[in-house]
N, C-alpha and C positions, 0 to 999 in steps of 0.2 A: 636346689641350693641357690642361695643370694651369695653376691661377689662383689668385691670395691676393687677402684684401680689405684695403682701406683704407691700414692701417698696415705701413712695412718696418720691420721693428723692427732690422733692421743698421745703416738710416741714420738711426733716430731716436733712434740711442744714439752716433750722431757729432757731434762740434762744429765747427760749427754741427750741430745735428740737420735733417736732411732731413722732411719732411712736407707734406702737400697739405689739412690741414684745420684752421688758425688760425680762431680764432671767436674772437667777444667778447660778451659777455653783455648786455643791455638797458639797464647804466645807462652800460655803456659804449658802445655806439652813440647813446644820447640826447646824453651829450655828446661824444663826438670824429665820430659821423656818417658823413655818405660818404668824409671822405679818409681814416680810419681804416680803414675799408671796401677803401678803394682801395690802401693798402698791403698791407691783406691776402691780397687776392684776387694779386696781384702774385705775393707772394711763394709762394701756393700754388701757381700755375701755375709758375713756378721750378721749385718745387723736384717737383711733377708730371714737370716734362718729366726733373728729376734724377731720381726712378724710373722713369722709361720709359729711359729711357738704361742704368741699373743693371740692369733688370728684359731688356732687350734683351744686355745683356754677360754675362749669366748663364741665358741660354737660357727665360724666362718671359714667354710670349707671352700671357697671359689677366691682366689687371686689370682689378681695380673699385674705381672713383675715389670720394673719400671726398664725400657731398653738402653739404662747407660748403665749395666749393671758390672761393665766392663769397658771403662772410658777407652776411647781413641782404639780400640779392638782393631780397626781398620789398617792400623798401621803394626800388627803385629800378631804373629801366631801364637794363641793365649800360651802355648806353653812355654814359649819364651819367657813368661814373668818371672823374674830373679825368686820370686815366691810362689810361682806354680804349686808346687806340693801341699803349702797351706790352700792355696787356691781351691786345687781339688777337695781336699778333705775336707775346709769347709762345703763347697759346693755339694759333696756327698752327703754329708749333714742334712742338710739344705732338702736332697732331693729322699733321703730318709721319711723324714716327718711328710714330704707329700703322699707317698707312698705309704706309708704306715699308719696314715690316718684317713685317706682313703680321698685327699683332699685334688682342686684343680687349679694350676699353676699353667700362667699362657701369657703372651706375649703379644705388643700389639707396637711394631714397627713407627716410626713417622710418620707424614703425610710426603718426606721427601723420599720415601721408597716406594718408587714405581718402575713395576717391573714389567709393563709395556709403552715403556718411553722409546720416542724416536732416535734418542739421542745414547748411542752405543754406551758411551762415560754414564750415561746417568742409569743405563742397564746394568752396567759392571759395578757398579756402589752398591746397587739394589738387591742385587742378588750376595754379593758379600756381608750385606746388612742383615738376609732372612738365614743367611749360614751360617754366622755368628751365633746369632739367636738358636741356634742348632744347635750350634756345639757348643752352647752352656746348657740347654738342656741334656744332652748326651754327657755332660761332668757332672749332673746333677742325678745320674744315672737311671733315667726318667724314661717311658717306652718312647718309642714310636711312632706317634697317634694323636690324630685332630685332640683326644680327650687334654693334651699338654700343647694346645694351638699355637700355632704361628699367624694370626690374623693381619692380615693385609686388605685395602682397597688397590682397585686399580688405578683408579684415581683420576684419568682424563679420559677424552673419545677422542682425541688429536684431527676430528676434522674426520672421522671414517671410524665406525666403531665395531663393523667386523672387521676391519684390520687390525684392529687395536684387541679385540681379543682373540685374535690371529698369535699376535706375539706375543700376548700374557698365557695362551697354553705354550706357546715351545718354549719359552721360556721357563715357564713351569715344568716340562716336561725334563727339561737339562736339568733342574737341581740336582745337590748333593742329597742323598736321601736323608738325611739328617734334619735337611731344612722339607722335602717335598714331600715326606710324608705325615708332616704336622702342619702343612699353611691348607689355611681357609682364606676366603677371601666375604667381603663385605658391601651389603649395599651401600649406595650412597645418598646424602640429603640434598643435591643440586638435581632441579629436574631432570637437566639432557645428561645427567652420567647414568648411573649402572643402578637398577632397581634388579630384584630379586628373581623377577621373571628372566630379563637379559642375561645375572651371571649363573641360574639353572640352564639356562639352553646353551647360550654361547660360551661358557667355561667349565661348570659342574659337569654336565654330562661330556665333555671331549677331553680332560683331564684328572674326574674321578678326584674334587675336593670337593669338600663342604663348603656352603654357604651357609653366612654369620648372618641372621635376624635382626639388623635395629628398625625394633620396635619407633622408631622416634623419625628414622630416616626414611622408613615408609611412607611418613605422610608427603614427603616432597616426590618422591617416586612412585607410587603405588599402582599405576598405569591401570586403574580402574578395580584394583583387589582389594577387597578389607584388610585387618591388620589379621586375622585369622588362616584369610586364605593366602598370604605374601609367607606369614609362618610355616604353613603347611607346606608351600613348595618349596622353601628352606629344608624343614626336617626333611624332606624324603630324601637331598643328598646327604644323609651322614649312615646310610647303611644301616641302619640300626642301633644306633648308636645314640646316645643324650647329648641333643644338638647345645653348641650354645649359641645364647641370643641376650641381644645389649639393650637397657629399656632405661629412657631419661625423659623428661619432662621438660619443654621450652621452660628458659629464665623469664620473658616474655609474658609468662600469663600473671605475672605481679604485675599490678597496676600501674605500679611506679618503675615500672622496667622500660628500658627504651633497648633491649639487646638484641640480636639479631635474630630472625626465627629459627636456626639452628643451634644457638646457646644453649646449656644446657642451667637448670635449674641446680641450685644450692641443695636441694632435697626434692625427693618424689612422695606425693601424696600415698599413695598405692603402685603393688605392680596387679597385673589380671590374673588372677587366680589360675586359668586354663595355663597363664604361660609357664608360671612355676610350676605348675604338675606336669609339665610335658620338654622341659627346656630347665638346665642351668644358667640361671640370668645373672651378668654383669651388669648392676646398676653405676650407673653414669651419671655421677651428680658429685659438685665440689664438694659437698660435706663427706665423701667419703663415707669410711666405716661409720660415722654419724647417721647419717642416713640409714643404715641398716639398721642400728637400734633403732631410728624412729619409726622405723615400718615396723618391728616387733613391738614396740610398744601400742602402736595403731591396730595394729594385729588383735594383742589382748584386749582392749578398749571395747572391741568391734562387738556390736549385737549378735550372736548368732541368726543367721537367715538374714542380714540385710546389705550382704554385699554384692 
């Protein structure tokens, strides 16, 4: 299956606009607080279960839910919301239709959660951040299981990088199981960070998670493997199970692009054939659920035999 992230750009250009990630900024939660909070959260599970509805009526069974799905969460135990009750029952809603339509709902943290930082404060965010993300899917009454990921990079080598994934397993090791038995973790697109081979050795096999495939962030790391064999050693941590893997296309290769070799493109020409028969792809491109139609449309177009 093919997947978009975050935003439908069809429903966030409808009035009311559809969206699952209202946020308010610091000096607006200092003063309007948790019931500011609480309508928010409200209304993103709403309109959540409005893209799993839309996303189900248009044949797109892979989403990933945008991580403000419950603003300032940090500063409070979600059942505290003076609306908790709606909370849940929408959320069960929510995590209904994932389950009853057989669909895949996962989660893809910031770049400010890293959970082998040197810096204790920026460990204890980190890990509150992949808990969170837990315990909305545990409201969402959703299993236990990479298939509803928690996807994370580790994100630095601090200068020592068996140290650094030293403390991304015990640290993974302490999660709350809510959070540790649904995080994966992800290569990266900087050459000296974390390619596919490094987080099989030195984190899949000593703490028993999957690693995420971006197809795209291999070409910066690939430490001499096709994009075949960087996937290969990916699937073989997920058990047996239908890994998933992220595939985007530089913005860069338009002519009149000046963006960075990591940008991602507005749309993907194709994805590889191998990868969708073998992997649930999140395609990574601003156009979104656009994007997926134009690949079905290229799709139908295509000569048989000439792909």
């Amino acid at each position: 299956m093919l997947g978009y992230a975050a935003m439908n750009r069809t429903l966030r250009e409808r009035d009311p606009p559809r969206r699952c990630n209202r946020d308010m900024q610091k000096k607006t939660w200092e003063s309007e607080g948790i019931e500011y909070a609480a309508t928010l959260a409200a209304q993103n599970f709403e309109d959540l279960r409005e893209i799993l509805l839309w996303n189900r009526d248009h044949g797109i069974d892979f989403y990933r839910c945008s991580s403000k799905l419950v603003p300032w969460n940090s500063q409070f135990d979600i059942t505290a919301l003076p609306n908790y009750e709606r909370v849940q029952s929408l959320a069960a809603e929510c995590g209904a239709l994932v389950q009853d339509n057989d669909m895949r709902l996962t989660f893809h943290p910031s770049h400010w959660c890293k959970l082998a930082s040197e810096s204790d404060d920026t460990v204890a965010r980190s890990v509150e951040s992949v808990e969170h993300h837990g315990r909305w899917l545990d409201l969402m009454g959703v299993p236990r299981s990479p298939r509803y990921a928690i996807n994370v990079h580790i994100g630095a080598h601090y200068g020592d990088k068996a140290a650094t994934a030293d403390r991304f397993c015990d640290v993974v090791s302490d999660l709350a199981p809510r959070a540790r038995d649904r995080l994966t973790v992800e290569n990266d697109d900087t050459e000296s960070l974390w390619s596919v081979q490094e987080l099989v050795t030195d984190v899949a096999s000593q703490v028993d998670i999957p690693v995420t495939f971006d197809y795209h962030h291999h070409s910066f790391t690939d430490r001499g493997l096709t994009y075949r064999e960087g996937f290969e050693l990916a699937r073989e941590t997920w058990d047996g199970a239908r890994p998933i893997t992220h595939y985007s296309e530089p913005a860069r290769l338009r002519p009149d692009s000046d963006a960075s070799p990591q940008a991602h493109a507005d749309h993907v020409a194709a994805v590889p054939t191998w990868l969708t028969e073998q992997s649930d792809v999140m395609v990574e491109s601003h156009g979104k659920e656009r994007s997926l139609f134009r690949l079905r449309a290229a799709d139908a177009d295509r000569v048989p035999g000439t792909e």
